[in-house]
N, C-alpha and C positions, 0 to 999 in steps of 0.2 A: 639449826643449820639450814639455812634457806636450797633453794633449788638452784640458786646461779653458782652458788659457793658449789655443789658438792654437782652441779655441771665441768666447773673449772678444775677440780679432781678430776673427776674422771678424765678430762683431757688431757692433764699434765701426768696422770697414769698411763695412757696411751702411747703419749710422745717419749715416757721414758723407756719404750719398750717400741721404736721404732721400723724394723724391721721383719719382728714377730707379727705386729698390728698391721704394716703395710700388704705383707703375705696374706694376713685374713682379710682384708678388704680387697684387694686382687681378686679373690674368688667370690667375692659376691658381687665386684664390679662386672666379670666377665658372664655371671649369670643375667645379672639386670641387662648389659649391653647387648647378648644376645636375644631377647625376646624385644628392646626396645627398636637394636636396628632393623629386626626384620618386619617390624609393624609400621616402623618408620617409611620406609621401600613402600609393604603395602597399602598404606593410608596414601603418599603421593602417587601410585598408579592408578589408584582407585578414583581419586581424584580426576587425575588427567581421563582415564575411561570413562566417566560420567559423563564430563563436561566437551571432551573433544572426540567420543565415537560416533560417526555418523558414515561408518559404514555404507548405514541404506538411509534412504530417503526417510523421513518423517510417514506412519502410519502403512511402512511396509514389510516385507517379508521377503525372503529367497529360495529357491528349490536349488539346491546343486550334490551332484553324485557323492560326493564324502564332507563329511559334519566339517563344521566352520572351526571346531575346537575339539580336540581329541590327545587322547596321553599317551595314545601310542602311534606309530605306523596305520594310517587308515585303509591305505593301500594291501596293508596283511590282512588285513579281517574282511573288507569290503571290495577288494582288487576283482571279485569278479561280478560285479555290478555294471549291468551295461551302461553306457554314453549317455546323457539326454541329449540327442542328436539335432541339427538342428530343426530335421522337420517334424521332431516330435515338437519342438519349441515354437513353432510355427502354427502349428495344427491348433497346441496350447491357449497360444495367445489371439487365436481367432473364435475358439470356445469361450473364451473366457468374459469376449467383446466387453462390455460398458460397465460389467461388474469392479473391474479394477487394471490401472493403468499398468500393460504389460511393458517389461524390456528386455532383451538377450545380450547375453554380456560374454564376453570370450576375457584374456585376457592372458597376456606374453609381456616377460620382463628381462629386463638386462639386455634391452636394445641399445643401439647409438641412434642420434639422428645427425643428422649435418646440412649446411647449408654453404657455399660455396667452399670457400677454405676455413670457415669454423664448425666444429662439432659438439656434440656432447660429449660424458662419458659413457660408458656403455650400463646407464644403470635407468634407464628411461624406459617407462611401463606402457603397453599400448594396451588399449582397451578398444574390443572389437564391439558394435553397439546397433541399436537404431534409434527412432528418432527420439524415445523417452530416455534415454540412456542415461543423458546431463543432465536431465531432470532427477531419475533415481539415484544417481551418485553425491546428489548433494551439490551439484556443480550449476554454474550460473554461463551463459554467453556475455561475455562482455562486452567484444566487438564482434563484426560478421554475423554469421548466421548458424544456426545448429543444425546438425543434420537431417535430410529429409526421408521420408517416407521412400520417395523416388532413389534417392544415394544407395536404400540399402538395395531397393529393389532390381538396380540394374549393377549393383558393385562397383559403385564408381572410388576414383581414387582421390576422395578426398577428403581432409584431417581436419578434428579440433588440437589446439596446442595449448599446452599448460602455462603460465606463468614462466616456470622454471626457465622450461624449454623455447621462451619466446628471448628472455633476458641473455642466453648465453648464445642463440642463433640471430635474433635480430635488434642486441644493444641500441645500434641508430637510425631503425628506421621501421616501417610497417609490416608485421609481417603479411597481412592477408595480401592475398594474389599469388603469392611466391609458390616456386616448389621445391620443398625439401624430400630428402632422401633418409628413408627409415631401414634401414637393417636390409640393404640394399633395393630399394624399391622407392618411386617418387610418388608422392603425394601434394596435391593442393592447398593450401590452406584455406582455408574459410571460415573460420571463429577462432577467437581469443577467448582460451577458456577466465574468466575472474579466478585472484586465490584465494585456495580454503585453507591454506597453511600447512601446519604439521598434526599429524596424532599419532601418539606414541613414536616418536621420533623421528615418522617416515611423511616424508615430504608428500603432499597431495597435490601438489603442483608439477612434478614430474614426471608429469602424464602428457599422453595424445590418446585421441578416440577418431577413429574411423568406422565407416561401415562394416557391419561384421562377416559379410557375404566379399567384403576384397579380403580381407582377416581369413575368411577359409579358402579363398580362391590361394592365396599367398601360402598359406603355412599346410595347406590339404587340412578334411576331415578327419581322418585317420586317429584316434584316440583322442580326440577334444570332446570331451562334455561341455555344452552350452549352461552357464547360469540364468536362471530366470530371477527376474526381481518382479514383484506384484505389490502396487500401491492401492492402498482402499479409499476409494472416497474421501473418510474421517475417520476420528479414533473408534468413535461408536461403533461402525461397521468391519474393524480390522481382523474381531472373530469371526464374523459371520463372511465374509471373502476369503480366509485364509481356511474357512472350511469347504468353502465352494472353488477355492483353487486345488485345494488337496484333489478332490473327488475328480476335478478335468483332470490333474494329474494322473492320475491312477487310469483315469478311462485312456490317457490317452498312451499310457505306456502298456496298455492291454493287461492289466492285474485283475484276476478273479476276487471276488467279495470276500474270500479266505487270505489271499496272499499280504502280506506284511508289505510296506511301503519300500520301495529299492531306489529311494530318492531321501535327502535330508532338508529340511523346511528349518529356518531359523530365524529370530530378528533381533533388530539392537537389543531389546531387553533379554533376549537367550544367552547374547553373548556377554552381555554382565552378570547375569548367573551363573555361566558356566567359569567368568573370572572369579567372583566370590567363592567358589565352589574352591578353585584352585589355591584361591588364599587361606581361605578355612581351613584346607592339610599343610599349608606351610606354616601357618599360624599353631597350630596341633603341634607341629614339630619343632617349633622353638619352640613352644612351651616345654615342651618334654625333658628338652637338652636344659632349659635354663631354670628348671624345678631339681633337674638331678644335682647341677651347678651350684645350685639355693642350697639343696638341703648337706650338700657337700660344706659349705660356704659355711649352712649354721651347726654344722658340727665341729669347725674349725672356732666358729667366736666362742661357744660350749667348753673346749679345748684352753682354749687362751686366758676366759674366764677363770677355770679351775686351778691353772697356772697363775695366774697372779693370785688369787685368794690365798695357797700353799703361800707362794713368795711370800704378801704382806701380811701372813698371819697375826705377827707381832706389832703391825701398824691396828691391826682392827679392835686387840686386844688394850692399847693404848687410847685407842679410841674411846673403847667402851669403858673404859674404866673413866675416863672423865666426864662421862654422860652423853654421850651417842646412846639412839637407841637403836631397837634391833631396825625400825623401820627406816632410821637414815642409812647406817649400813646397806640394808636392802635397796636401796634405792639408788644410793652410788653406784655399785657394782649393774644395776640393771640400765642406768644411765651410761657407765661404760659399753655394754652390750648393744646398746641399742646406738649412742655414736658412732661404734665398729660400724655397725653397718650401716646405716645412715651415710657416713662417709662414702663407702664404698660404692652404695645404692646411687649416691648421686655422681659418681665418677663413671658408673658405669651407664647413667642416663642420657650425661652429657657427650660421650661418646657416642653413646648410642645413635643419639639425634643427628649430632656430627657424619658419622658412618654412613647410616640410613639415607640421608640426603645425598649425601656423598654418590651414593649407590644409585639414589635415586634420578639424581642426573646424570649420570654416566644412562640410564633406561630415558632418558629426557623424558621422566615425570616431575609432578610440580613438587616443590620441596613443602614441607608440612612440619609441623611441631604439633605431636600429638601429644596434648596437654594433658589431656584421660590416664594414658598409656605410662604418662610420668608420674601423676598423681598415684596410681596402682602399683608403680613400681617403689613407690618412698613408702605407702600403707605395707605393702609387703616386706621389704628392710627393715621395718618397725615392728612384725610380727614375727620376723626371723630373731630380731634383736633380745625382745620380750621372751618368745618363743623357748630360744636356747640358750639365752642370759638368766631364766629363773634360778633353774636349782642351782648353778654356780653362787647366783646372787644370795639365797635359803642359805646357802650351805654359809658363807660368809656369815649372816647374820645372825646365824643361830649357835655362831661357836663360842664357847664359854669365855670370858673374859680372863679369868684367872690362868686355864690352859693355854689362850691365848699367847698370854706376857709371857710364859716360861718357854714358847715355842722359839727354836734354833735353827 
């Protein structure tokens, strides 16, 4: 009896038992679905954060009062950490002179702006800056000019404009010259920022940056922490400046050689470990749920097995009496077990994939087929199948031929 022959048994044993086999593949599909769609999610975020964080500048770092990523309320644990105010920011960034290119960044969202009778919505981000600002954001002047040294120094009142916010204020015509009104307040224009597009789903074009001394004249100092952004030279140098920024840091927030840092430093590469990090326990936790699911899943094919074995008792006995041996019997019924799920494994792959995408754009991450994650999940169906298809499979072939036929 060849392998395709007692493949096509086992399938048309399956099918005659449609509903019992459906039910057992249901639970191994919804094992496999859950660990493929939530890896499916994580591989397209992970993705899109590689490829489109740029946060900071190329070869920089930040100081700002509460961590860039955190799992709870930062505010509870750290709430009573003073400001970096801005003339500590000041002081900072003239200690720090030619070691690495300083910026001060403030930063209020959910403005409107407008320009005669058209507006925006109210979801347009301002970033309070000086003259490295656009440089550290990753932003480019397109038209006009970028801010000066002078803008911040006397507070003058005038904007870079995003993309966005050029396209939905000045459709047919230029903006530079104009002045627009920012969450009641005018401003001049003078650069057209270039776009950087989106990351993770949030537009970086929907921004304006001003000098960040009209930013505090406007809004008061009153509970604003300044961010500092610090570029080094090159990569080479980005330890040795992020440890000689630390140290002005600390000198210049008055910390004794004993006290702990009451500022948090991060860079792009922190913040994809501390994503990883976050994936790793959701990762942990589908696994958990879809191992309990699994081993749920192969005590059901286990179940289904021992139940048809009973039912065809008198088929295997018939079998063997015409020369079946024990090993093609064993082989059928494990061929059954492992089809069980097999099936299932890949019903719940293809959802998975499905879902996860699914999921994944609705997070506007990049959609992914994670080919590994499906391969792993078919080897696993197969070792659930094997697994908990044996003794069922033993028991079948080891049953006496003669007792067999007489079975009712």
């Amino acid at each position: 009896m060849n392998l395709i022959e007692t493949f096509r048994l086992a399938l048309v044993s399956l099918s005659a038992n449609k509903l019992r086999s459906g039910l057992t593949m249901l639970g191994i599909a919804v094992g496999v679905f859950s660990v493929i769609g939530v890896m499916t999610v994580i591989a397209g975020l992970r993705d899109s954060i590689e490829s489109g964080l740029n946060v900071l500048g190329a070869n920089s770092f930040q100081f700002t009062k509460y961590p860039a990523v955190s799992f709870s309320d930062p505010r509870l644990r750290l709430g009573n950490r003073r400001d970096v105010t801005f003339a500590e920011a000041t002081r900072f960034k003239e200690l720090m002179g030619e070691a690495g290119e300083v910026s001060l960044q403030l930063r209020s969202g959910g403005l409107r702006a407008s320009y005669l009778e058209r507006q925006t919505n109210p979801s347009v981000v301002m970033y309070g800056g000086d003259e490295n600002t656009v440089a550290s954001r990753n932003y480019e002047v397109a038209t006009g000019r970028n801010l000066s040294a002078e803008d911040v120094e006397f507070g003058r009142a005038v904007v870079l404009l995003g993309t966005d916010v050029v396209e939905r204020l000045f459709p047919n015509e230029e903006a530079l010259g104009h002045i627009v009104r920012i969450d009641r307040q005018n401003y001049l224009v003078v650069g057209v920022l270039s776009s950087r597009g989106t990351t993770l789903g949030q537009s970086q074009d929907n921004v304006t940056i001003c000098p960040i001394t009209k930013m505090l004249a406007t809004y008061g100092r009153a509970g604003r922490s300044i961010g500092i952004n610090v570029q080094a030279p090159n990569q080479a140098l980005l330890i040795e400046t992020q440890e000689t920024a630390v140290g002005m840091m600390r000198l210049v927030r008055g910390l004794d050689p004993e006290d702990a840092n009451d500022f948090e430093v991060f860079t792009n590469d922190s913040l994809i470990e501390a994503f990883n990090s976050i994936a790793g326990v959701v990762a942990i936790g589908a696994f958990v749920i879809s191992a309990i699911a699994l081993i749920a899943s192969g005590v059901g094919v286990m179940n289904i097995m021992l139940v048809s074995v009973t039912e065809r008792t008198k088929e295997i006995g018939i079998r063997k009496s015409i020369g079946a041996r024990k090993r093609n019997i064993l082989m059928q019924f494990l061929i059954e077990a492992v089809s069980l799920s097999l099936v299932g494994g890949l019903a719940g792959i293809v959802v998975g994939i499905i879902g996860g995408n699914i999921g994944a754009k609705l997070l506007n991450a990049t959609p992914v087929f994670p080919l590994g994650w499906a391969m792993a999940g078919l080897l696993v169906c197969t070792a659930i199948g094997v697994g908990f298809g044996f003794y069922p499979a033993w028991k079948a072939a080891a049953l006496d031929p003669i007792e067999a036929l007489r079975h009712e």
